[in-house]
Structures are given as C-alpha cells and as structure tokens.
N, C-alpha and C positions, 0 to 999 in steps of 0.2 A: 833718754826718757823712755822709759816704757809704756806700753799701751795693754789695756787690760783686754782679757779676750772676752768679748762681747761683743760679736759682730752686730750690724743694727739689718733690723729683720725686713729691711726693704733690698738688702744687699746680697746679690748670689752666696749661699754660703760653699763655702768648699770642700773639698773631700779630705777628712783626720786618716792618716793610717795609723792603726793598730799597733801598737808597742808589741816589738819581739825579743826575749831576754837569752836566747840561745847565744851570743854570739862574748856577753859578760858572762855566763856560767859556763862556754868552755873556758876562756879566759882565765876564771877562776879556779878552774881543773884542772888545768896545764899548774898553773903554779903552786898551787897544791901536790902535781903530783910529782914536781921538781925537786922536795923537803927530802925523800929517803935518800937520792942523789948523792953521791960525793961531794958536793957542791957546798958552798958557803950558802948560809940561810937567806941571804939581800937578794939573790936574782928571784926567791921564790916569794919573799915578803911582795918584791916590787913590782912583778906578775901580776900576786892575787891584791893587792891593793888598785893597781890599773883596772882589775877586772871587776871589784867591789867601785868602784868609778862612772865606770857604766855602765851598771846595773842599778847604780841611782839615777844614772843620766837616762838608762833607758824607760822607769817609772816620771822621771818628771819631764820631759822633752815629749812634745807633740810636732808630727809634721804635717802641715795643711797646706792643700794644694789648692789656691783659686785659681780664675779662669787668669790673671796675669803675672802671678809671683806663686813662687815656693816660700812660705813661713814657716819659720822655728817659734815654736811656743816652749817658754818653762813656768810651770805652775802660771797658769791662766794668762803668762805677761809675754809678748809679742818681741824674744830677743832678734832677730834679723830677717830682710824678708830680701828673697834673691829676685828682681822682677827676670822675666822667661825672655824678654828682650835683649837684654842684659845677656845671655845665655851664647854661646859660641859652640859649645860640644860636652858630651855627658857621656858616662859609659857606667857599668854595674863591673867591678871586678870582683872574681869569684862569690858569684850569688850564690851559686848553690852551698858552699860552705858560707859561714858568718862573712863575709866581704865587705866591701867598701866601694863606696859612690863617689865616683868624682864627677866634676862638672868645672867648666873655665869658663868666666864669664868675661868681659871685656875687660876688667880690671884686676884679675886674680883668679889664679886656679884654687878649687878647693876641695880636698880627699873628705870623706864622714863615716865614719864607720856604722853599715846596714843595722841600727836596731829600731827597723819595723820590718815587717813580712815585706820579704823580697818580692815576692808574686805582684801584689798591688805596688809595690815601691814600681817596678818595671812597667805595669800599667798605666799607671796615670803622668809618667814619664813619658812612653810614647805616646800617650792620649796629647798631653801640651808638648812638647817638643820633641817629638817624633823624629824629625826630619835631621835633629843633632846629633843623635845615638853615632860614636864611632864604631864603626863595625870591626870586629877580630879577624883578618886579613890572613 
C-alpha cells in the first residue's frame, strides 16, 4: 500500500536531499563511449540503458530523512521507510566519485547507488546515526 507524501503539518517534517544526476550521465557516457570499441554493440546498449535507468530513478526518487526512519519517496508515494533503529552500520563508498551507500540493518544489508549530493547524503547520516559510520581502517 502506498502512502501519499503529505505529511500532516503538526508532524516534524524532514530533511529531502537534493537529486544529483552525475552519477547516470557518467553511466551513460561510459556506454556510450564503449560503441567505437571492437566490441559487440549489447555491453554498450546495456550500459547506456542501466544508465538511462537512473537517471529516471534519479528525477523521481526523493530521500527524506526524519528524526526516526530514512524514506524513499517515488512521485509523491512513500515506497520504503528503513527506521534508524533498525540500523546496525552504514558507510558511503566512493563519494567522491558517483558511489554507493550501504547500510545493514537487522534484517538485510542494503547497497544504493549515491543519486543525491553526497556532501548532505554524509550529513544528515552522521547527524542520525553517527555513531554507525564503519570507519576505513
């Protein structure tokens, strides 16, 4: 069942991060620029098709951070919400390039690929669950 985003206005609202498309238009560049290659045409169709993937995902997916859960929003509808209790360990791999977020919660680990600004992605991570960040040893 979905829930429409409209939080009711007595309720903390949370912080939206920013949609960032860097990370589907290098995606899409790479496989783009796999075509003059030697190569059969299918690893570069299925590249830039990956990459055209999410870069819709990165216009319709919103990530809101309350004070108890991380939520996924798509076009306005409330698809999963991870509560921060729930939460065991988290890490940003390779932020500074297009990277990926993992996080393991008690029931399953889970990888996402960075499309919002990694700077606030990193902030309001350590802001609620600070104390999980595994550190690079």
């Amino acid at each position: 069942m979905a829930i429409l985003f409209s939080p009711p206005s007595d309720q903390i609202k949370g912080v939206i991060l920013k949609p960032m498309h860097r990370l589907p238009l290098l995606i899409i560049t790479f496989g783009l620029a796999l075509l003059p290659l030697p190569l059969s045409v299918w690893p570069s169709l299925v590249i830039s098709i990956f990459g055209f993937f999410l870069l819709i995902q990165s216009f319709t997916l919103k990530l809101e951070f309350t004070p108890d859960d991380l939520v996924v929003w798509q076009l306005g509808y409330e698809l999963r919400r991870f509560p921060f209790k729930n939460w065991i360990a988290w890490r940003l791999l390779l932020p500074r390039l297009p990277g990926l977020l993992y996080f393991r919660e008690t029931a399953s680990p889970h990888l996402l690929p960075i499309l919002f600004n990694p700077t606030d992605l990193k902030n309001q991570l350590t802001k609620r669950v600070g104390s999980l960040e595994i550190s690079i040893q």
